[in-house]
N, C-alpha and C positions, 0 to 999 in steps of 0.2 A: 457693020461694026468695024472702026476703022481700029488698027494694027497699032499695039502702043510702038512709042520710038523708040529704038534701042538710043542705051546711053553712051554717053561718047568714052574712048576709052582716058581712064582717068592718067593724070601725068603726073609724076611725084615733084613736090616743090621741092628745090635744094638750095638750104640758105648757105650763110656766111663758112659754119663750121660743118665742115661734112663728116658724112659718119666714116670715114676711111677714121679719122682722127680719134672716134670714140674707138675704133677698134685696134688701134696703136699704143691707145692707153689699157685697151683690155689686155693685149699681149702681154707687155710691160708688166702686168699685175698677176701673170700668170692664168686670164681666163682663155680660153681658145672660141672658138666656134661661135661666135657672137650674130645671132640671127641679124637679116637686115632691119625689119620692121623694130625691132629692140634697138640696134643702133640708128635708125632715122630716128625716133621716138627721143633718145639720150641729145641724140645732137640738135635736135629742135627745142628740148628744154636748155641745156646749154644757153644754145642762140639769146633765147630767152632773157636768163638769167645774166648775161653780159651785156645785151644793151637794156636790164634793167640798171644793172653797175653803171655802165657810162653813161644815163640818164642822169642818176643820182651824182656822179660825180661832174659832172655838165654843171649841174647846180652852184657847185661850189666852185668849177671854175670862174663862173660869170658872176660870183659875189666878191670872189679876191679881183676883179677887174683884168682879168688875164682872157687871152686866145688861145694858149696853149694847154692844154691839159698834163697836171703830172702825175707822178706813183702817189704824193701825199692827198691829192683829190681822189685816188681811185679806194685809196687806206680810208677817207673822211667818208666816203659811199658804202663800205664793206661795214665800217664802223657803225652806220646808220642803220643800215640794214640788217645786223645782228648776225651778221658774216666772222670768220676769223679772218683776222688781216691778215696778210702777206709779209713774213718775216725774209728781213736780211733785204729786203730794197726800200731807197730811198730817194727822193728827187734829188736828190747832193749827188750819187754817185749811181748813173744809171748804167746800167747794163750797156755792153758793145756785144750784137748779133754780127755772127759772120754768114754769109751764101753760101750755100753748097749745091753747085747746080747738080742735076740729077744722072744720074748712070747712063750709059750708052744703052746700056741692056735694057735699063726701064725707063721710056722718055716721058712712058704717061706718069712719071712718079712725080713729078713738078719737083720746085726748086723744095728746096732744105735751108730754115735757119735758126742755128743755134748758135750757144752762147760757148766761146769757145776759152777751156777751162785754164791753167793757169798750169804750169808747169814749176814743179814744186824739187829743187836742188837737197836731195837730202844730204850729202856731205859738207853744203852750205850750212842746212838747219843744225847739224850733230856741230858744225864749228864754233857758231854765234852763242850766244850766252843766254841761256833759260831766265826767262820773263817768270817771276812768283804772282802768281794770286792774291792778291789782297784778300785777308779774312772776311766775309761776309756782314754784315750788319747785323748786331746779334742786342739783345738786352737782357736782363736778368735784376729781380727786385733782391736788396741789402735793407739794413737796416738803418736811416739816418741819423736815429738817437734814439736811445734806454733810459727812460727814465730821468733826462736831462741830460747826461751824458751820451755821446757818441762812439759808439764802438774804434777799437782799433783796425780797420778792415782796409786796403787799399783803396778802397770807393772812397773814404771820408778823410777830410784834412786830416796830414799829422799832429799827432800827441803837442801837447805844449810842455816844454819840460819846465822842473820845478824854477822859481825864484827865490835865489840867494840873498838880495837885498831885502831887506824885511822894513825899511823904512822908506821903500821907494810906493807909493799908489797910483801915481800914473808916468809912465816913458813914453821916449818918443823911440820905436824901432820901425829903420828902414822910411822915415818920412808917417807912419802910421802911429796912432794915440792909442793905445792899449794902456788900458785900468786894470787895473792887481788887485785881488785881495786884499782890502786893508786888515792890517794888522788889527787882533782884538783886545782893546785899551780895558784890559782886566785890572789895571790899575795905576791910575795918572801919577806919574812920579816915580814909579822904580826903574830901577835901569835897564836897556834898552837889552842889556846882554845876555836878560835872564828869558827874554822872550823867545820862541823859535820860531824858524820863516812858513809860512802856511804855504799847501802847494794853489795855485792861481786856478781856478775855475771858471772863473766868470767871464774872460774871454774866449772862451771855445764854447761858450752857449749865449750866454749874452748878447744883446747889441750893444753899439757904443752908448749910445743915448741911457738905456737899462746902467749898464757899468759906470757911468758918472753921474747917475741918480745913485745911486750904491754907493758911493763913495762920500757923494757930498752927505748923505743919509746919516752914514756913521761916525760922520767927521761932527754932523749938528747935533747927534744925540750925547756921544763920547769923544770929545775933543783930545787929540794928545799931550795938550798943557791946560791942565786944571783951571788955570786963569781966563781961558780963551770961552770958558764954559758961557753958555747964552743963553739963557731961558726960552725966551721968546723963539729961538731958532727950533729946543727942544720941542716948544708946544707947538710948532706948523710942522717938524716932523710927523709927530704924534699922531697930527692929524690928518697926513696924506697916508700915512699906514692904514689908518684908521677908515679911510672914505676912499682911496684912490681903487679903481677895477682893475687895473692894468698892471699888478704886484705880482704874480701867479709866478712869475718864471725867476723874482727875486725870493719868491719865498725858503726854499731849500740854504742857497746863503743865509739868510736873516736867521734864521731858526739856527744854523752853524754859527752862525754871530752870537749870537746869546747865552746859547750855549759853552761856548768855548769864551765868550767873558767871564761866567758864572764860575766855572771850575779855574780862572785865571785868580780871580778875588780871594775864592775860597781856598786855594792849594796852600798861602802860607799864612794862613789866616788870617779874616776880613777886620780888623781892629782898626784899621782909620777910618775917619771921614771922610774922604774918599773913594775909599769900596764902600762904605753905606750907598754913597749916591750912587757910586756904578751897575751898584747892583738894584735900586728900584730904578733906574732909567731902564737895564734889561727887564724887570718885571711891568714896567709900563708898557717894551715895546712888545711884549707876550701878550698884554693885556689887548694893545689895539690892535695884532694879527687876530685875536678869535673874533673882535669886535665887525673887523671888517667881514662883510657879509659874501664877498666876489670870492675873497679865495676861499680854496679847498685845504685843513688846516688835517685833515682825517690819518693823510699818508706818515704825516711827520708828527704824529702823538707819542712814538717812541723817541723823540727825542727833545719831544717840548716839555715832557715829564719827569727825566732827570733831574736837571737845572730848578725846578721847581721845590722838591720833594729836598735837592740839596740846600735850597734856601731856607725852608722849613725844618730842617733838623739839626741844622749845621750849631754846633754849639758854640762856633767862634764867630759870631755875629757884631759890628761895631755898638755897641748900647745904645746908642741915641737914636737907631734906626732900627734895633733890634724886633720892636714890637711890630711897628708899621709893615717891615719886611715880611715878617711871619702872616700878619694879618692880610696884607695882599697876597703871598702866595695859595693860604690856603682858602681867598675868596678865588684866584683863577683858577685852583686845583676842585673847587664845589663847581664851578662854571666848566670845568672839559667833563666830570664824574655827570654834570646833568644833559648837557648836548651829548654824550656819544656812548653813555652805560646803554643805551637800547641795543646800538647795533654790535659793540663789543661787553656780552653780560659778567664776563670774569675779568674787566678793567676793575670796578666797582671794590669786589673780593681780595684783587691783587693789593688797589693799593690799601684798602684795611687790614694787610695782612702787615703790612712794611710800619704802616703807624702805631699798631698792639706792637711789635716787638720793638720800637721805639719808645713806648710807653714803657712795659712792664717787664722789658729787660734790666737783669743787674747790672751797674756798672755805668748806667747812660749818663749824660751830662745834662744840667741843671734845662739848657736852652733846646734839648730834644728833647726831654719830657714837655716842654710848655707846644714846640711845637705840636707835637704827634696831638696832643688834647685838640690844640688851636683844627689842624686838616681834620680831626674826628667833628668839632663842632663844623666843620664847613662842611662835610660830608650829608650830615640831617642826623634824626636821632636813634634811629637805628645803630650808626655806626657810636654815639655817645653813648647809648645803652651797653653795647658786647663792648666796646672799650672799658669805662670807667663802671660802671657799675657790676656786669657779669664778669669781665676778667680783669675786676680788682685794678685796677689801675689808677681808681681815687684812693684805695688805700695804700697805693703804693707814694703815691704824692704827698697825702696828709704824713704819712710816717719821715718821711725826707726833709720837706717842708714846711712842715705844721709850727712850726717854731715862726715864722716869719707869716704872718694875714697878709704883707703886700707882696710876698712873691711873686714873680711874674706864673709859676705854673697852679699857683692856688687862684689868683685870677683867673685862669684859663680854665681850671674846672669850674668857677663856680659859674663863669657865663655858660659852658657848658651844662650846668644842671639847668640853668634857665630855658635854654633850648626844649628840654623836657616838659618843664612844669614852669611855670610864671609863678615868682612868688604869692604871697596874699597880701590883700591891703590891709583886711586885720587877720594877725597871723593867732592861730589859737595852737599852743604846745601843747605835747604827747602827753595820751592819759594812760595809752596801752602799752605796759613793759614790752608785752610781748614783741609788739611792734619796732617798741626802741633797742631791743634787742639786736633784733636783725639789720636793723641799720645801723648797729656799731659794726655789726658781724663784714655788712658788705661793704661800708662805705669805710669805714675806719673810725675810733675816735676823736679824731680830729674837726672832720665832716660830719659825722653824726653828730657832734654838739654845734656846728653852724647852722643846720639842720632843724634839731629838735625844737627850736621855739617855734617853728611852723609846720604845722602836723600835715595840710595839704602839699605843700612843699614836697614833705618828706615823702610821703605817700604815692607822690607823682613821679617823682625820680626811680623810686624802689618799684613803683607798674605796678602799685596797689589799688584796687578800685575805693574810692572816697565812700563809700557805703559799708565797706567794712572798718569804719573807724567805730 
């Protein structure tokens, strides 16, 4: 049996970085006693791991077309390879190593070379003058506008202060076209002196384009000389109100436009023909904001319903437009009470509470009783019922007015009874006292004999069923 061979004895390989190096760094770190097998092991991975680096960064030398390799190909290798890179060098400013040859006492220590450090003058640095910091890059969320307006805050352009000239609609400031608020032509013909300047809005939300559709809008609907009036111009306003999507951001002006005509007309009372018309061109332009279907008209119901409610009761209305006025406001006042009593239930309540004391208040004027009837019949017959019939408010007209069949507020109730009951085509008169009784009782004598020759009639208004006749 032949003798196995012994093995030869093994030699240790020693690459590029030796382990004296892992144990200089272990010093440095504070570990001591660093086995050798532990440090040959470190420094063969090492080895490793650096010509794995200047493999990958090889790569990128020979794609930029270069021979020489720099710190930015060995950062594009570290980078690849999911390394942290190397801060504070750059191929722009590479490092100067000095030689330090090695000690007399220790020659197997080879040479030494490092980067030799910068000699720093502090009486120099305390002389020179302190470099600041620039503040950091920071951001923070503001608010860029409320509700159409823009808050006062440093983020957002300054305030626009008020405009003194009241007859001026568009300037030129600074080479720039800024449109004004036009003035609200409450009534073509008075003088200029009695109006006061409105503060400008429209250019610090508006665009220009927006701002002189605005202007030309109200210049075509309400012209500032009565003469300049154009039909034709008012009926393609009308109708870009009425159909255009793109309105939403003039809407808050328009509604202030109408508004602030309305109480312009009516403060010293509406007696010409000229606030007749001023005032249904604003009831027109109310009428085509709810018509158009784009905007949202919800937010601004408190103040589409003033102006309205004042044209309805106002007892100083021009006569020849008197009726028409009433009859359109309290058809747009039935048209907001049916679009939006779902989602507000005590709109409904409020304003039948503002038309009873209209009605059956002492003291009212001839043209807010006819109104307050007129918004009750727009309202439906509910509201004709608890008005004129349970809170007395025909007899309060027949007493007043009973003298006169063509008043305008005996006309308005008696359409109103119609709402109720539709007359009869053959009317048959009252056989039962008792019946004719009570409706002198609630309607008045006045109304109880317009009444009485049509016993259905009566019957229908007073919420009598037709079987108990």
């Amino acid at each position: 049996m032949s003798k196995p061979k012994a093995r030869a004895p093994s030699t240790q390989i020693t690459g590029v970085y030796k382990a004296d190096s892992i144990r200089d760094v272990a010093e440095s770190l504070g570990i001591t006693n660093v086995p050798e097998s532990v440090a040959s092991a470190l420094a063969s991975d090492v080895e490793y791991r650096i010509h794995q680096v200047v493999e990958e960064a090889s790569r990128f030398m020979r794609h930029a077309r270069r021979t020489t390799m720099t710190t930015s190909d060995i950062d594009q290798a570290m980078r690849v390879l999911n390394i942290e890179p190397l801060y504070g060098h750059s191929s722009y400013n590479p490092p100067t190593f000095r030689r330090a040859p090695p000690l007399p006492q220790l020659p197997q220590g080879g040479t030494v070379y490092f980067v030799e450090d910068e000699e720093i003058d502090f009486e120099r640095v305390i002389r020179e003058e302190k470099l600041t910091l620039p503040k950091p890059v920071n951001w923070h969320a503001h608010w860029l506008a409320v509700e159409g307006v823009q808050p006062r805050i440093p983020e957002n352009p300054p305030a626009i202060p008020k405009e003194t000239d009241a007859d001026a609609t568009v300037k030129l400031e600074n080479g720039v076209i800024s449109t004004l608020l036009p003035l609200t032509p409450s009534s073509p013909g008075r003088p200029a002196a009695a109006r006061k300047p409105q503060q400008q809005l429209v250019k610090q939300v508006l665009s220009r384009e927006l701002q002189l559709y605005y202007a030309r809008l109200t210049n075509s609907l309400i012209p500032s000389k009565p003469e300049d009036f154009d039909r034709e111009k008012k009926t393609a306003a009308l109708a870009t109100l009425r159909h255009d999507a793109g309105l939403q951001p003039l809407l808050p002006y328009l509604v202030q436009w109408v508004g602030e005509g309305v109480v312009g007309a009516l403060k010293e009372g509406a007696t010409r023909e000229e606030d007749g018309r001023v005032l249904e061109v604003l009831l027109d332009v109310t009428a085509a904001l709810l018509d158009n279907q784009s905007m949202l008209v919800e937010p601004y119901l408190h103040q589409i319903l003033p102006p309205i409610l004042s044209m309805l009761l106002n007892s100083t209305l021009p006569p020849s437009h008197a009726a028409h006025l009433r009859t359109s406001a309290s058809q747009i006042l039935s048209r907001i009470l049916t679009a939006h009593s779902t989602t507000y239930p005590s709109l409904s309540p409020r304003i039948m509470k503002a038309l009873l004391l209209a009605l059956i208040s002492p003291g009212k004027s001839k043209g807010a009783r006819e109104g307050a009837v007129r918004g009750m019949t727009a309202i439906g017959k509910e509201a004709v019922r608890k008005g004129l019939v349970e809170g007395g408010g025909a007899r309060i007209v027949g007493s007043e007015y009973g003298g006169d069949e063509r008043s305008e507020p005996v006309i308005a109730v008696m359409d109103a009874f119609r709402t109720l009951q539709e007359p009869s085509i053959d009317p048959v008169p009252f056989t039962d006292s008792e019946v004719l009784s009570q409706l002198r009782e609630v309607l008045g004598d006045f109304f109880a004999f317009r009444l009485q020759g049509d016993a259905a009639w009566a019957r229908g208004v007073l919420g009598i069923p037709a079987s108990g006749q």
